[in-house]
VOTIVEX-174117 format. One line per 10 residues: number of its first residue (from 1); their letters; for each residue x, y, z of C-alpha. Coordinates in steps of 0.02 Angstrom, whole numbers. Layout:
N
NUM) a) X Y Z | ...
***
This chain:
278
1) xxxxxxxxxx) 1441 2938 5530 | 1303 2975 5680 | 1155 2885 5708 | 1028 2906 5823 | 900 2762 5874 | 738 2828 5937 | 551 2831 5983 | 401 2908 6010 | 366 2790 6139 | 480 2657 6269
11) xxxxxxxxxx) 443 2477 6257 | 465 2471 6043 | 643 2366 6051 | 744 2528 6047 | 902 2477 6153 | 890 2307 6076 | 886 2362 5922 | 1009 2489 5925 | 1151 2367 6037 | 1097 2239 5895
21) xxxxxxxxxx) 1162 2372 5753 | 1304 2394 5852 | 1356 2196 5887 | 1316 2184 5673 | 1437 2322 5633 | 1564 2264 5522 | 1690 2440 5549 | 1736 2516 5706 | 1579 2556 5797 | 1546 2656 5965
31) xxxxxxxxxx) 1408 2654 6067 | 1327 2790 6145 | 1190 2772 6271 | 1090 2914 6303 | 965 2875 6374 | 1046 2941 6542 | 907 2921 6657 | 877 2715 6623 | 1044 2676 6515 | 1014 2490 6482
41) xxxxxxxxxx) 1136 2457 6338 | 1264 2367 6448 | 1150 2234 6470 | 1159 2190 6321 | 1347 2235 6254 | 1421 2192 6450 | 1537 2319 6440 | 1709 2321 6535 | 1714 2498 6604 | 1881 2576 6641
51) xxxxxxxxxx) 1835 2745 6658 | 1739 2852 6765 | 1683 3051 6766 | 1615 3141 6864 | 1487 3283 6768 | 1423 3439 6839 | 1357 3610 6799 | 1353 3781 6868 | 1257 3855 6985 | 1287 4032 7067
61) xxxxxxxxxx) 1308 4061 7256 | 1268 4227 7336 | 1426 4315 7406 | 1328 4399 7552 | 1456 4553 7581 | 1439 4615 7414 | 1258 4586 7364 | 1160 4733 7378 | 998 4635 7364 | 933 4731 7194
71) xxxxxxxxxx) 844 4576 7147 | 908 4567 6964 | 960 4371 6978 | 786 4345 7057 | 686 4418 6904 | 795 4352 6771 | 780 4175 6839 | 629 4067 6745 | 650 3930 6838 | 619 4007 7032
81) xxxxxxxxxx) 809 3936 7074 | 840 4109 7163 | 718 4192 7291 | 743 4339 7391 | 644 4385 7564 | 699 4546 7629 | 885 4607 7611 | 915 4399 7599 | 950 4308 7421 | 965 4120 7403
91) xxxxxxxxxx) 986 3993 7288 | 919 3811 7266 | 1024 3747 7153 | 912 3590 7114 | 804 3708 7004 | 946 3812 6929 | 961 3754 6734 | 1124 3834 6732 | 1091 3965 6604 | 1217 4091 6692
101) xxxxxxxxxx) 1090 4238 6669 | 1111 4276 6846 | 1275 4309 6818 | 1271 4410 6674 | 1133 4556 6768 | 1236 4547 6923 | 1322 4726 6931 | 1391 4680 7105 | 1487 4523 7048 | 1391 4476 7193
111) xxxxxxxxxx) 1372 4285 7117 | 1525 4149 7129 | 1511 3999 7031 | 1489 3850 7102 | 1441 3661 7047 | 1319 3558 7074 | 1355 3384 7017 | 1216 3282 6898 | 1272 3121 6856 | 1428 3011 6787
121) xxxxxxxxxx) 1485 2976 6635 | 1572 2784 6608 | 1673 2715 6486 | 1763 2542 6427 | 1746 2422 6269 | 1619 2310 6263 | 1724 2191 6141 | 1779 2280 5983 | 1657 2410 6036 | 1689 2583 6110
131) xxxxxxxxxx) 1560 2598 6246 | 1498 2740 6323 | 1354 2806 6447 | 1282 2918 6560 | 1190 2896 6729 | 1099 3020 6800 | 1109 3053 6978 | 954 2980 7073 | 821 3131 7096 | 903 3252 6969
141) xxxxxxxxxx) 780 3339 6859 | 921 3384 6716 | 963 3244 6599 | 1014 3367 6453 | 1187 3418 6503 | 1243 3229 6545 | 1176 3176 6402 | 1274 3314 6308 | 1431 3242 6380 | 1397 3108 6317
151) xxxxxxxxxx) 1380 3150 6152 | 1554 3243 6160 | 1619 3069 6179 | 1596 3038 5995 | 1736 2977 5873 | 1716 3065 5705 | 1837 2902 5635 | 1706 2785 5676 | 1499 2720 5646 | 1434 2797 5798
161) xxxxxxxxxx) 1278 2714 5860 | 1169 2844 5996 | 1037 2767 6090 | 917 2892 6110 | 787 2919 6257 | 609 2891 6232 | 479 3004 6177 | 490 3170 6083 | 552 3288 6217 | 699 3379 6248
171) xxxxxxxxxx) 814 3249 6257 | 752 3170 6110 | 789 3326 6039 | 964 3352 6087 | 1008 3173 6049 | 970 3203 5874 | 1058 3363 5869 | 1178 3374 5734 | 1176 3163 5680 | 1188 3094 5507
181) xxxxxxxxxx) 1022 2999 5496 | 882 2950 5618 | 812 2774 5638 | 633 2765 5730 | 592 2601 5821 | 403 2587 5797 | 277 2435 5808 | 123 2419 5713 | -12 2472 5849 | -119 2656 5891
191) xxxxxxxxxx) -1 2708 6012 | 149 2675 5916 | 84 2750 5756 | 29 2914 5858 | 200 2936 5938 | 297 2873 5778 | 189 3034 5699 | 265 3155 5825 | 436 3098 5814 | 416 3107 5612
201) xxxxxxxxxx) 367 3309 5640 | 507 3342 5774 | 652 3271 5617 | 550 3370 5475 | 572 3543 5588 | 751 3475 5620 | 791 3436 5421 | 866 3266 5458 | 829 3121 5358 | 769 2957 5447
211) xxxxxxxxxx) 683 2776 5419 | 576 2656 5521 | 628 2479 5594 | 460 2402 5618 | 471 2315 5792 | 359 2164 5783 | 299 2183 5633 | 173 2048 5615 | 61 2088 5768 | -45 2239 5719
221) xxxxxxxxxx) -112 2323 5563 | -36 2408 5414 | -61 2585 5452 | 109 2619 5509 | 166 2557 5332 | 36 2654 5255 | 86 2814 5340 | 280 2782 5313 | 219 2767 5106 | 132 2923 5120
231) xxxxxxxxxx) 278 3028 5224 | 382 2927 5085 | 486 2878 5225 | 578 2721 5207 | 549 2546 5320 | 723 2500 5333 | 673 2351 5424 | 523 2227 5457 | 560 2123 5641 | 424 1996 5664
241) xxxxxxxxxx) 367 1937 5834 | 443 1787 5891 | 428 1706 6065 | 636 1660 6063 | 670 1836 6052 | 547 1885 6196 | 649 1741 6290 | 807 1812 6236 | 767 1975 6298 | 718 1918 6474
251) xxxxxxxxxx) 887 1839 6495 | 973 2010 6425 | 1007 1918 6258 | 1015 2041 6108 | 918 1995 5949 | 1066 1930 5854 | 1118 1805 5977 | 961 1722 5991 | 895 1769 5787 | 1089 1752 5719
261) xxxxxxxxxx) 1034 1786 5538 | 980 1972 5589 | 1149 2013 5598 | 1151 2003 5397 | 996 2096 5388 | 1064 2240 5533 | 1223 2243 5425 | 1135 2288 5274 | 1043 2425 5354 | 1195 2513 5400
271) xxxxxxxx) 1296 2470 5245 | 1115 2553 5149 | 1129 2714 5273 | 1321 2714 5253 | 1306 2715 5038 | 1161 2869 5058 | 1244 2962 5143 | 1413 2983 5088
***
């Protein structure tokens, strides 16, 4: 089974949550952190990594003797990554998303493929738990295809855990892609109902069922419970505010080793997810 932790918004207790599910597991678990561009989860789980990869994509090069400068890559190209001035073509492959169009109007062959590399993905066990992450390399613009590789990194035989990125965009979108069940991080303020909203649309067009972890719970008002009544979506879990786990947190101390009697209640959420969806 897949599932992905999210938000509408950074700062609701996603990572801590979701490395907290993880530590409470009581089956094989594997953790995935997507959230390529600011992984944190290793904080938390202090992973021993033992394996390294390096991840890149394609990007065309102009073969100069047999490009005839028709300017076919130019116009297909939404994204600028190939410019022409004169008889000259060239690439920046910084702004090529790697969608091989290029390639595929090219009557020349006129295009070699090269790679331009975007980030590494590491490995190792953090414990009993399969760890797993991407880091994107400093400056890139394209988090989507490490965070993909990531994602390939998932065992089918066990609970996978994904920390997702924040917000609703696309890698929120592809981190959701194809998982079991969603859980949204939330906390009971304006901003975090207005983002928990969007986040709530993006799994409705996507047909995937999700619930809510309510991220210090006991701080703001009870609209976020009154909208999760009315979407009839379920709050798995109620985490009030309490200055130890702020503490915790500062020291890079995940919620069930400074509040050890979440892990029953973190347990029982994925033992509930586990029965529903068999």
């Amino acid at each position: 089974m897949q599932i992905t932790v999210a938000s509408g918004k950074g700062g609701t207790g996603k990572t801590t949550i979701s490395t907290s599910l993880a530590l409470s597991s009581e089956i094989e678990v594997q953790y995935l952190d997507c959230d390529v561009e600011e992984p944190n989860g290793h904080i938390f789980l202090k992973p021993v990594f033992d394996h390294r990869d390096v991840i890149s994509v394609t990007v065309p090069e102009v073969n100069g003797e047999k490009c005839t400068a028709c300017g076919k890559c130019r116009d297909i190209c939404s994204y600028n990554a190939i410019v022409q001035f004169g008889e000259s073509v060239m690439t920046f492959p910084e702004m090529c998303h790697s969608c091989l169009g290029c390639f595929r109007v090219c009557d020349e062959d006129a295009l070699i493929y090269a790679t331009r590399e975007i980030g590494v993905l590491e490995s190792g066990m953090a414990g009993s738990i399969e760890f797993v992450h991407g880091r994107v390399r400093i400056g890139e613009a394209m988090g989507v295809p490490l965070l993909r590789a990531v994602k390939k990194k998932a065992d089918p035989e066990k609970l996978t855990i994904i920390d997702a990125p924040p917000g609703t965009s696309c890698p929120f979108v592809e981190s959701i892609n194809g998982v079991d069940y969603v859980i949204l991080v939330t906390e009971p303020t304006p901003f975090g109902l207005h983002d928990l909203k969007i986040a709530v649309e993006v799994l409705k067009n996507f047909n995937i069922p999700g619930g809510v972890i309510v991220n210090r719970s006991d701080l703001g008002d009870d609209k976020v419970q009154a909208f999760c009544d009315d979407q009839d979506l379920p709050v798995l879990l109620e985490i009030p505010f309490r200055r130890i786990i702020a503490e915790g947190y500062a020291r890079g101390k995940n919620l069930i080793e400074t509040v050890p009697e979440l892990r029953r209640d973190m347990n029982n959420v994925l033992t509930r997810l586990m029965t529903q969806t068999v």
